[in-house]
C-alpha positions in Angstrom: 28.8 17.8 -1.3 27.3 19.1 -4.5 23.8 19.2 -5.3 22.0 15.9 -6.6 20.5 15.4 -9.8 18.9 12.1 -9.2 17.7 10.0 -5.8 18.6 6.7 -6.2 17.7 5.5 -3.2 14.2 7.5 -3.1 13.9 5.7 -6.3 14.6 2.3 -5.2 12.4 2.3 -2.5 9.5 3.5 -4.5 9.9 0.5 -6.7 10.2 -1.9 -3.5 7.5 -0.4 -2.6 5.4 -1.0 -5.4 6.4 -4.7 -5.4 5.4 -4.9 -1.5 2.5 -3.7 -2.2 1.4 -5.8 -5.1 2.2 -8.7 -2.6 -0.2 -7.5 0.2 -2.5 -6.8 -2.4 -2.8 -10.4 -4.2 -2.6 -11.5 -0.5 -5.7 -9.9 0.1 -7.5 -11.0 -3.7 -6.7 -14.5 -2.4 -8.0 -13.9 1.1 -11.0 -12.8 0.3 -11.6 -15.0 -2.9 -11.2 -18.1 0.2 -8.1 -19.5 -1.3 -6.1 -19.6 2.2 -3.6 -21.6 1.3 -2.5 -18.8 -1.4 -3.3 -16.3 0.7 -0.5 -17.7 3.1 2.1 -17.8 0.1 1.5 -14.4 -1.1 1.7 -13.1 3.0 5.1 -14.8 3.8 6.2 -13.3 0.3 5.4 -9.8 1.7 6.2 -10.4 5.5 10.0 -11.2 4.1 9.3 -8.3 1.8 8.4 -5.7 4.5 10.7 -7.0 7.1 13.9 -6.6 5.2 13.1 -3.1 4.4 12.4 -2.3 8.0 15.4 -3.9 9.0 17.3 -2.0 6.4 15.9 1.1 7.0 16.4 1.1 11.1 20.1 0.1 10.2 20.5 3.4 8.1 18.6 5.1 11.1 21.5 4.0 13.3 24.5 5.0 11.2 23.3 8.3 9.5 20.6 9.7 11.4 19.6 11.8 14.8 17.3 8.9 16.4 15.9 12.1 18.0 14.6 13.5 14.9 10.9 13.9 15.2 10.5 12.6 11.6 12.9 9.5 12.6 11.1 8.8 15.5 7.6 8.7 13.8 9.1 5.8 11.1 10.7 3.7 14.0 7.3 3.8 15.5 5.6 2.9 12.0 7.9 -0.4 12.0 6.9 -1.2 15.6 3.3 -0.7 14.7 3.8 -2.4 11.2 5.5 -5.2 13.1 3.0 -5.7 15.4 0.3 -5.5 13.3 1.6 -8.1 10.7 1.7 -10.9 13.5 -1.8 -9.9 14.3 -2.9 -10.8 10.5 -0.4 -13.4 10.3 -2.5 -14.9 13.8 -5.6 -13.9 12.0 -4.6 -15.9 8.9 -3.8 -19.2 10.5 -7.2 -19.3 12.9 -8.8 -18.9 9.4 -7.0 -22.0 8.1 -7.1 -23.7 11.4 -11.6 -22.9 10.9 -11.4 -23.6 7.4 -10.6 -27.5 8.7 -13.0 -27.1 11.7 -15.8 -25.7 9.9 -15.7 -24.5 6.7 -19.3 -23.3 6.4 -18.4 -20.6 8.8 -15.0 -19.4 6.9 -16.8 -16.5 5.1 -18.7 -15.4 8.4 -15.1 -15.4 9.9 -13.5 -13.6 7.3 -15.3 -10.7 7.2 -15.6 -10.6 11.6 -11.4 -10.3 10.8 -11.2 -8.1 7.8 -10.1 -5.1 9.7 -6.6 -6.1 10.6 -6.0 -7.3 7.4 -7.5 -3.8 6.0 -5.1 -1.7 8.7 -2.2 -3.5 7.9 -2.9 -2.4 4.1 -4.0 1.5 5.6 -0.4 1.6 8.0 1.7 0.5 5.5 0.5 3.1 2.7 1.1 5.6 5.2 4.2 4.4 6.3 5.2 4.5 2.6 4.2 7.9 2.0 6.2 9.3 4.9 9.5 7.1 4.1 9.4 9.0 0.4 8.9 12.0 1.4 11.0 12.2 4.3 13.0 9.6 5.4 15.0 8.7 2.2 15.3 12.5 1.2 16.9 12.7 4.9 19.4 10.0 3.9 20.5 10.8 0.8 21.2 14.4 2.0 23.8 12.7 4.5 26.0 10.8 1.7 27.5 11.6 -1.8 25.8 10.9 -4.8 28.2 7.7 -5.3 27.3 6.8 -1.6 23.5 7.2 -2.0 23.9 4.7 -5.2 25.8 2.4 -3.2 22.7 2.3 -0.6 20.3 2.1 -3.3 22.5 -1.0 -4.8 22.2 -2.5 -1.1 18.7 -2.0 -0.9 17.8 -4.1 -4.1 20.4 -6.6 -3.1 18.4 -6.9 0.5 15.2 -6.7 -0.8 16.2 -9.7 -3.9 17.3 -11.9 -0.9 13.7 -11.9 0.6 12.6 -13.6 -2.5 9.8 -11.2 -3.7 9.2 -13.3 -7.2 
């Protein structure tokens, strides 16, 4: 294997990345601006966003990785955590709805008793993000060809188009 000039697949998933982020982001401007039923648009966009790239990535895991790599192990246990963690705000998010109905003069009061999940899913994911750049995707594209690691990149985008991020 010859050494690579370019990381495709490093460079696909920064770009994914960006775009999931943006979604949690206006997620969170329409959260705390009280427009719920936004809020709940923008946070399916990015729950299909993030889970097709954890699915992805735990699938690339499989086939090129060692699972017992300590650097491996630390991003399989940033999607359980991610995982988990996304349910709790997506919980969070439909008890605010669900009080929004109830009683709406208490929605801001609510909001801002719940704001930390919402804020750790933002903090874990960032994290999460760094390490997959810096590590993970390096690690992959060291295991295949150039061609191959364009081919991944390619299946990547195609993946992460099919969770309908516009």
């Amino acid at each position: 294997m010859s050494e690579k000039t370019s990381h495709p697949l490093n460079n696909e998933y920064t770009h994914w990345h960006d775009v999931t982020s943006l979604r949690y982001q206006l997620f969170l401007q329409s959260l705390t601006a009280l427009e719920l039923d936004d809020a709940k648009r923008h946070l399916t966009v990015f729950s299909n966003l993030l889970n097709t790239s954890i699915r992805f990535s735990d699938q690339r895991i499989e086939e090129l990785l060692d699972e017992t790599d300590e650097s491996t192990q630390m991003v399989k246990a940033d999607h359980l955590i991610l995982t988990r963690t996304l349910a709790l705000a997506e919980r969070g998010l439909t008890e605010l709805q669900q009080l929004e109905q109830a009683r709406p003069s208490s929605l801001r009061a609510e909001l801002v008793n719940r704001l930390d999940i919402f804020v750790r899913l933002n903090n874990i994911l960032s994290r999460h993000q760094i390490r997959q750049i810096e590590s993970l995707f390096p690690m992959f594209e060291a295991k295949v060809s150039e061609q191959e690691a364009v081919s991944l990149a390619s299946n990547y985008t195609e993946a992460m188009q099919q969770a309908h991020p516009n």
